[in-house]
ChimeraX commands (.cxc) that place a marker at each C-alpha (Angstrom):
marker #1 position 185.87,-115.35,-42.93 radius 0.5
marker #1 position 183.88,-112.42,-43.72 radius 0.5
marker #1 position 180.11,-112.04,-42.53 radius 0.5
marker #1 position 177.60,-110.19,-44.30 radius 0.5
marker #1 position 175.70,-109.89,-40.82 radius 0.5
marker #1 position 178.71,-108.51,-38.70 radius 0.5
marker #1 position 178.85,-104.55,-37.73 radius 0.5
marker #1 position 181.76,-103.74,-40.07 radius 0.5
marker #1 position 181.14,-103.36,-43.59 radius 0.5
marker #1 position 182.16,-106.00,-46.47 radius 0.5
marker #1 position 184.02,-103.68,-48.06 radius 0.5
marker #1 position 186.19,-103.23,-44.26 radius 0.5
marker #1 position 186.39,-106.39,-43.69 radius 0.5
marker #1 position 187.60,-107.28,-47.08 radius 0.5
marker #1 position 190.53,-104.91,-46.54 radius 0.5
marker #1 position 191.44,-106.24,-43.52 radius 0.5
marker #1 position 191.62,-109.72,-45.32 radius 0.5
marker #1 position 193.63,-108.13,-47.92 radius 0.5
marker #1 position 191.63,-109.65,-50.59 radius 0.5
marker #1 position 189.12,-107.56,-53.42 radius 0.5
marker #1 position 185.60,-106.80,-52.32 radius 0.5
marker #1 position 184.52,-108.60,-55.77 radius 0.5
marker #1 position 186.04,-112.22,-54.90 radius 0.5
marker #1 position 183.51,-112.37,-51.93 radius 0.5
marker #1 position 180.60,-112.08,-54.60 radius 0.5
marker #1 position 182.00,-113.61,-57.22 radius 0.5
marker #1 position 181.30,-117.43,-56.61 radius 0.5
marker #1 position 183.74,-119.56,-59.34 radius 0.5
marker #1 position 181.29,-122.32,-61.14 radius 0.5
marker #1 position 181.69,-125.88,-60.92 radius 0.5
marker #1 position 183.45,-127.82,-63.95 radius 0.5
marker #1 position 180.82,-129.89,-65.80 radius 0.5
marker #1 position 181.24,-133.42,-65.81 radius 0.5
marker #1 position 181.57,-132.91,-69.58 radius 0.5
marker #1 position 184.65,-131.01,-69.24 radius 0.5
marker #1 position 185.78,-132.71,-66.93 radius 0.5
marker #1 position 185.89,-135.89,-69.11 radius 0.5
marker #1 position 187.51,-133.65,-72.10 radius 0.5
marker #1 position 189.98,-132.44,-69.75 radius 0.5
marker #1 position 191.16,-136.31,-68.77 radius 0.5
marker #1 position 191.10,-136.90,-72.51 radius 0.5
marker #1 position 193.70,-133.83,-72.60 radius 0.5
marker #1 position 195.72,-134.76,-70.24 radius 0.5
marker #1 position 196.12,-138.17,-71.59 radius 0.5
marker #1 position 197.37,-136.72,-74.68 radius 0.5
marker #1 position 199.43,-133.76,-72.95 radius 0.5
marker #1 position 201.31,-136.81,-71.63 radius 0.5
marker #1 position 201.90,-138.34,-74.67 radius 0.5
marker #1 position 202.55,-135.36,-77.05 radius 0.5
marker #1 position 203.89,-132.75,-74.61 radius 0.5
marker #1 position 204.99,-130.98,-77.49 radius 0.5
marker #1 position 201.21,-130.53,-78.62 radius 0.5
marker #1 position 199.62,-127.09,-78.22 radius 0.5
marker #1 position 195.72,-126.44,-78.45 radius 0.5
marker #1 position 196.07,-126.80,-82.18 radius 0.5
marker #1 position 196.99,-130.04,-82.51 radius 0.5
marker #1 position 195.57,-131.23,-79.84 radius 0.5
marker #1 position 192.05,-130.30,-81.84 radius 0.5
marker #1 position 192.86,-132.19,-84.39 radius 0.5
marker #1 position 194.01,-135.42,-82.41 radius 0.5
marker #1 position 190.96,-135.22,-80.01 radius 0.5
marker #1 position 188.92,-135.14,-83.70 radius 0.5
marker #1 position 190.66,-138.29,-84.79 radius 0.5
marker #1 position 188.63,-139.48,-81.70 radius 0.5
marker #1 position 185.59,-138.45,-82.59 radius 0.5
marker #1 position 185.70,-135.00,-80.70 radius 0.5
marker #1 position 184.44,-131.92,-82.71 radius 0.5
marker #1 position 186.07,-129.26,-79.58 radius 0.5
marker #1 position 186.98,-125.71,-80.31 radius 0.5
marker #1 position 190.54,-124.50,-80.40 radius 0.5
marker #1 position 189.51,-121.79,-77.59 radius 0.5
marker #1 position 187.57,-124.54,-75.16 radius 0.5
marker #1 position 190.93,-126.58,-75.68 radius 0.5
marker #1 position 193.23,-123.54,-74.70 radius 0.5
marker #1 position 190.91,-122.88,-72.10 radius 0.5
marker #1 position 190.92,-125.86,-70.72 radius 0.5
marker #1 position 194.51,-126.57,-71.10 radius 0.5
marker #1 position 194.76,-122.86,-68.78 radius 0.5
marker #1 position 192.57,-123.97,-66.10 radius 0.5
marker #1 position 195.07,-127.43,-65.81 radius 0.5
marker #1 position 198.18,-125.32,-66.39 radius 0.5
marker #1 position 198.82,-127.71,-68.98 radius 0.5
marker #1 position 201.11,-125.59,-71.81 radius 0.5
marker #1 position 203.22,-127.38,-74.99 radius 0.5
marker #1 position 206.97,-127.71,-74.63 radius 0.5
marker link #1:1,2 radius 0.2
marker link #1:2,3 radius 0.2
marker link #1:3,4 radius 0.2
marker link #1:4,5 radius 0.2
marker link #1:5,6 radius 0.2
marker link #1:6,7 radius 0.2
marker link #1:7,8 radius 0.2
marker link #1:8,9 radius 0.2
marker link #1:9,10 radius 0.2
marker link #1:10,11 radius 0.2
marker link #1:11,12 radius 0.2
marker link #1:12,13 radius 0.2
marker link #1:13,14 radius 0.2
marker link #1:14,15 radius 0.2
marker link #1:15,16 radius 0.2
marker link #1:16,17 radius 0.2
marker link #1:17,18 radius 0.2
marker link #1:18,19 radius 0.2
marker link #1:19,20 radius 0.2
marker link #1:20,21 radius 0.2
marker link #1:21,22 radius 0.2
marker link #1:22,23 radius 0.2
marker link #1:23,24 radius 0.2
marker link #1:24,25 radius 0.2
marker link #1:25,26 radius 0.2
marker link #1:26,27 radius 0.2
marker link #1:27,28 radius 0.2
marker link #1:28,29 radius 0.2
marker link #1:29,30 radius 0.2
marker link #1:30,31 radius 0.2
marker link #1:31,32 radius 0.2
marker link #1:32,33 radius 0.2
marker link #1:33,34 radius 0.2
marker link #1:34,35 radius 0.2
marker link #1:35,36 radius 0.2
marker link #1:36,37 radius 0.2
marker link #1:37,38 radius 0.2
marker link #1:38,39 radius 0.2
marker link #1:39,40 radius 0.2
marker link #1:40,41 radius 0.2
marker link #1:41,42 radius 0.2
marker link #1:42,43 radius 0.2
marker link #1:43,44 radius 0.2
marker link #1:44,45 radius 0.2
marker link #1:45,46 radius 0.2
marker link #1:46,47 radius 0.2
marker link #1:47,48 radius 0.2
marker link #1:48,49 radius 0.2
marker link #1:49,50 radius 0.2
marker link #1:50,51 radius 0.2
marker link #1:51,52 radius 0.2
marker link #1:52,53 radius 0.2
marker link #1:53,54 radius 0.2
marker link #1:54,55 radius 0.2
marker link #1:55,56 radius 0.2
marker link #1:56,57 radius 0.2
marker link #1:57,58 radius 0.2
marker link #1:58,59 radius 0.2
marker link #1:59,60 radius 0.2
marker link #1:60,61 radius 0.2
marker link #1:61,62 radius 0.2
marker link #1:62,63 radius 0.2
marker link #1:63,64 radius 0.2
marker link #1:64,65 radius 0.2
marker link #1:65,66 radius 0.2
marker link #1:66,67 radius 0.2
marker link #1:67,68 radius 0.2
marker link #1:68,69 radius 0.2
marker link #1:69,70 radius 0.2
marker link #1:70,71 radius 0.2
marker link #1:71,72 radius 0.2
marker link #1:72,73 radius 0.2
marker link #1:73,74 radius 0.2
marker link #1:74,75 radius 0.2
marker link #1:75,76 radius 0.2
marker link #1:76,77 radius 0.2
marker link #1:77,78 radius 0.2
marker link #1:78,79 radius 0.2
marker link #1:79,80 radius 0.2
marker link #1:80,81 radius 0.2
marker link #1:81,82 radius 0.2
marker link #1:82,83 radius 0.2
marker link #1:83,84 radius 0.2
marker link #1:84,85 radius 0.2
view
């Protein structure tokens, strides 16, 4: 897609893509296999509560055993596309 080596600039060649010089630097992270287990245990509840938001899905995930932050939960609940009904 777009070569650092090649005669036309980045910034060209990201043009002609029509995408933002930035997303060819920026390099997204991999999920940690810790998140990626807290984001099973959310879904599992997301399909039994769909009504839950991050709130009370805090406080079920601590009846587990779970000590998560509201914001990690919302978070993660963004990156699934997971929202309450």
């Amino acid at each position: 897609m777009i070569d650092p080596e090649y005669d036309l600039p980045v910034k060209q060649q990201a043009e002609a893509l029509g995408i933002s010089r930035s997303s060819v630097y920026c390099q997204p992270r991999p999920v940690s296999a810790e998140d990626l287990w807290l984001m099973r245990q959310i879904d599992e509840l997301h399909l039994n509560y769909p009504f839950a938001g991050s709130r009370m899905l805090r406080d079920l995930l601590s009846h587990q055993g779970l000590e998560e932050g509201r914001r990690h939960i919302r978070t993660l609940m963004r990156k699934m596309c997971i929202e309450a009904i």
